[in-house]
NUGUGU-50420 format. One record per atom (N, C-alpha, C): residue in one letter; y negated, x negated, z. Coordinates in steps of 0.02 Angstrom, whole numbers, padded with zeros to 5 digits, always signed. Example, Ala and Ser with C-alpha at 12.3 -4.5 7.8 and 13.67 -1.06 7.14 Angstrom:
A+00284-00660+00390;A+00225-00615+00390;A+00165-00660+00390;S+00112-00642+00354;S+00053-00684+00357;S-00002-00645+00394;
This chain:
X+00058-00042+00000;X+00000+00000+00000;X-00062-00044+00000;X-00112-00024-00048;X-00161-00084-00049;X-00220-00029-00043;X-00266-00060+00023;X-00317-00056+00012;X-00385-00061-00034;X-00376-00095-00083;X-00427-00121-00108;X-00478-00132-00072;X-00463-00165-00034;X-00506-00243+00030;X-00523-00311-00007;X-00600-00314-00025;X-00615-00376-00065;X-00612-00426-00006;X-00594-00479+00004;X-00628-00519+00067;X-00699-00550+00044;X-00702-00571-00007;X-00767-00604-00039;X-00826-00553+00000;X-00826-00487+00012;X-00876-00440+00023;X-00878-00439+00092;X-00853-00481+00126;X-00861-00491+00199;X-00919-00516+00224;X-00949-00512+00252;X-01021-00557+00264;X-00991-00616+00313;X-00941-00632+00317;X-00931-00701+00365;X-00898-00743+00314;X-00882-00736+00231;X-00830-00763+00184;X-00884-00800+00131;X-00884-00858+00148;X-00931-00872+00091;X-00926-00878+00008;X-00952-00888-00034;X-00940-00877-00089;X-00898-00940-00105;X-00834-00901-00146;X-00812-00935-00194;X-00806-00935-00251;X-00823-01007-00296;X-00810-00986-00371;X-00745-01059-00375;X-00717-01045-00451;X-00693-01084-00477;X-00718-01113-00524;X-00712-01180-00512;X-00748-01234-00556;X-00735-01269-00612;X-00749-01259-00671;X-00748-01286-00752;X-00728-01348-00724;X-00692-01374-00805;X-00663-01424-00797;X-00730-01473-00814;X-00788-01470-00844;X-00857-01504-00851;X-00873-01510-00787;X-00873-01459-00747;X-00921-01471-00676;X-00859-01514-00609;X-00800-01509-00630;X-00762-01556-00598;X-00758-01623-00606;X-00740-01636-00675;X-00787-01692-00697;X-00843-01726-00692;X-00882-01697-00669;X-00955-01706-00652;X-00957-01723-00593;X-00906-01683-00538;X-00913-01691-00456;X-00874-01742-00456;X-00804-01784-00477;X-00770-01827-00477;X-00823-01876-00492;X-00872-01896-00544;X-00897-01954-00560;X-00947-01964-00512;X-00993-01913-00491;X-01041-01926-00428;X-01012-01948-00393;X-00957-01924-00336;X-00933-01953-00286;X-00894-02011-00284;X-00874-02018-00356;X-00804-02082-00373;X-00752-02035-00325;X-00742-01989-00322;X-00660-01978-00300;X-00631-01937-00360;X-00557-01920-00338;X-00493-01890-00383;X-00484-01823-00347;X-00466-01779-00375;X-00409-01736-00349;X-00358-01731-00283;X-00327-01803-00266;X-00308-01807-00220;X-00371-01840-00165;X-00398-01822-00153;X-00465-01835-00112;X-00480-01798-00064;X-00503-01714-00112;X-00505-01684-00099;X-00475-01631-00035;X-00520-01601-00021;X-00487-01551+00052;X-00442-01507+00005;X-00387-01472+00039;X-00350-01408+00009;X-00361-01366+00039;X-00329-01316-00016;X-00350-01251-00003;X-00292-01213+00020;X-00227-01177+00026;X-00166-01143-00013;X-00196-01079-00065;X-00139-01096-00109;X-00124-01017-00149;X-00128-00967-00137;X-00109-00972-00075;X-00091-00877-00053;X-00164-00857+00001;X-00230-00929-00005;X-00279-00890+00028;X-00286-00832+00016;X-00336-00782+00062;X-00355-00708+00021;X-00419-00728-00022;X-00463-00778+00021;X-00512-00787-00038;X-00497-00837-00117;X-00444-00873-00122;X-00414-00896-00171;X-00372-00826-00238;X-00352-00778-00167;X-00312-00733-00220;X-00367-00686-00249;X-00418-00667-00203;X-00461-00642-00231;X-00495-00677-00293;X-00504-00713-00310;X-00548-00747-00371;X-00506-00771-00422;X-00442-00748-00422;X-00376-00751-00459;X-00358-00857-00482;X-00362-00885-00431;X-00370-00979-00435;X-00273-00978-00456;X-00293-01038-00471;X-00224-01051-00467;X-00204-01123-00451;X-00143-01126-00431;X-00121-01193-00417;X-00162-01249-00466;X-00216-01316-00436;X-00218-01356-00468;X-00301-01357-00507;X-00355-01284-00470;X-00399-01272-00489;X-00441-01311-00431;X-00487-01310-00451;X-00549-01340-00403;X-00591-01289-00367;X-00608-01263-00314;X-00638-01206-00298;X-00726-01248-00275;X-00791-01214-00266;X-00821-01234-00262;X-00859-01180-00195;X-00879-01184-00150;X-00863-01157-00068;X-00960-01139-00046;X-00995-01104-00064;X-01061-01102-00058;X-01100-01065+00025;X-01087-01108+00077;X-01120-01057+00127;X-01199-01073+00130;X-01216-01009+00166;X-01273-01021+00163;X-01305-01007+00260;X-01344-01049+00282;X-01336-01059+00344;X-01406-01058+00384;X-01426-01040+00432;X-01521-01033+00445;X-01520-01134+00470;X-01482-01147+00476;X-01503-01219+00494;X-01516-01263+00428;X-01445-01251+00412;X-01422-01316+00344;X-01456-01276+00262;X-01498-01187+00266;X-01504-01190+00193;X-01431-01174+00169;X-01402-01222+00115;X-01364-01212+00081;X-01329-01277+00078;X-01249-01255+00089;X-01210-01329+00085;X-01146-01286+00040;X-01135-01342+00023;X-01079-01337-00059;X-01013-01371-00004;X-00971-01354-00031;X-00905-01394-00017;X-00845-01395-00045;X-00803-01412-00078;X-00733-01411-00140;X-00675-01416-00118;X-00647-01394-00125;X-00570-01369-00119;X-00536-01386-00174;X-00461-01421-00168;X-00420-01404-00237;X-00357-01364-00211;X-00333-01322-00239;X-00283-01270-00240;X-00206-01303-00213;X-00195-01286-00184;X-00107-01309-00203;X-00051-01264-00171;X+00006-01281-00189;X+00054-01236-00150;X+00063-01254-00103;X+00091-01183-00048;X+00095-01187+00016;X+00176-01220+00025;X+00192-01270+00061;X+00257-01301+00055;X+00305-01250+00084;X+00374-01253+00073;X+00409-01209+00103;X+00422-01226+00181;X+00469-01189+00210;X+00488-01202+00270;X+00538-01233+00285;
């Protein structure tokens, strides 16, 4: 039975998008890091399933905060290991 419950529409969920393979490229050469660098995310987040990501995508994490303004932060996708 599904609600149709966005989590994205939560006011405590900050925005997520998924990120072109240009603008990953772009964040890899600024920082000099890889893929494996990166923080993870899992697959089966709700805000990952919501924005339909998939294993191996780059997510790009936008809160917005009365101190900090606006801070960015990246995620790459992966599977959740078994048990």
């Amino acid at each position: 039975m599904s609600t149709g419950l966005n989590v994205l529409d939560h006011v405590m969920v900050p925005d997520h998008k998924i990120m072109s393979e240009e603008e990953v490229g772009s964040l890899f050469s600024t920082y000099n890091i890889s893929n494996e660098q990166l923080p993870k995310i899992y697959h089966d987040d709700p805000a990952v399933k919501a924005i339909s990501a998939k294993v191996g995508d780059v997510i790009r994490i936008i809160r917005h905060s009365h101190t900090a303004g606006r801070a960015e932060s990246y995620r790459l996708v992966i599977k959740r290991p078994k048990k």
